[in-house]
BATI-793615 format. One record per residue: residue number from 1; residue in three letters; x, y, z of N, C-alpha, C in turn. Coordinates in steps of 0.1 Angstrom, whole numbers, plus 2048, in hexadecimal, padded with zeros to 3 digits. Atoms other than C-alpha are relative to their C-alpha. Example, Ala and Ser with C-alpha at 12.3 -4.5 7.8 and 13.67 -1.06 7.14 Angstrom:
2
{1; "Ala"; {809; 7F4; 800}; {87B; 7D3; 84E}; {809; 80C; 800}}
{2; "Ser"; {7F7; 7F5; 800}; {889; 7F5; 847}; {7F8; 80B; 808}}
# end
This chain:
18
{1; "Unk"; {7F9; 7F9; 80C}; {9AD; B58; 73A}; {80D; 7F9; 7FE}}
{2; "Unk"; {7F4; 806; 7FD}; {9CE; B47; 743}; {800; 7F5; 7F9}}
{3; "Unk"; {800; 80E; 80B}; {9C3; B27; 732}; {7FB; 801; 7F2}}
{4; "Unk"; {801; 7FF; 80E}; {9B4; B35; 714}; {80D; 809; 7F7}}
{5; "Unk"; {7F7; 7F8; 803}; {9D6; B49; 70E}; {80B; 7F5; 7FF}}
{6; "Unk"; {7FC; 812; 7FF}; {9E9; B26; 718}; {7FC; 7F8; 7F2}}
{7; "Unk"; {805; 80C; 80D}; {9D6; B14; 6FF}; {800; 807; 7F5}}
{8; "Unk"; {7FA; 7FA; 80D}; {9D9; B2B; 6E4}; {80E; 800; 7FD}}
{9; "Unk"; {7F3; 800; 802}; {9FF; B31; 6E9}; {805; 7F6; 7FF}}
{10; "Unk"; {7F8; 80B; 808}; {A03; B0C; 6E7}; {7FE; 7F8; 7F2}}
{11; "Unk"; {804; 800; 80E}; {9F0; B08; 6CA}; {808; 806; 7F6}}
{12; "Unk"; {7F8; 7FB; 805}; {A05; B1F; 6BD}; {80E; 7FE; 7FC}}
{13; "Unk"; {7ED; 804; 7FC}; {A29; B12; 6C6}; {7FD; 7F1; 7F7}}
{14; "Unk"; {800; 80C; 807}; {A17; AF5; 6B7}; {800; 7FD; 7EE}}
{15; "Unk"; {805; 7FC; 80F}; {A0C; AFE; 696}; {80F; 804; 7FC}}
{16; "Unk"; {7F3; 7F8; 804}; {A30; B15; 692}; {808; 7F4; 7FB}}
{17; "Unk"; {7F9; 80B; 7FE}; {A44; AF0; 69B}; {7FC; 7FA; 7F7}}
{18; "Unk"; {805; 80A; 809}; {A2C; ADE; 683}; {7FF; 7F4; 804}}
# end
């Protein structure tokens, strides 16, 4: 669960950052 929470939240920080 740790990695699919991981991997979303940097997906996230990524997308935000552009």
């Amino acid at each position: 669960l740790m990695c699919c929470v991981f991997c979303i939240f940097t997906v996230f920080v990524s997308s935000s950052q552009g």
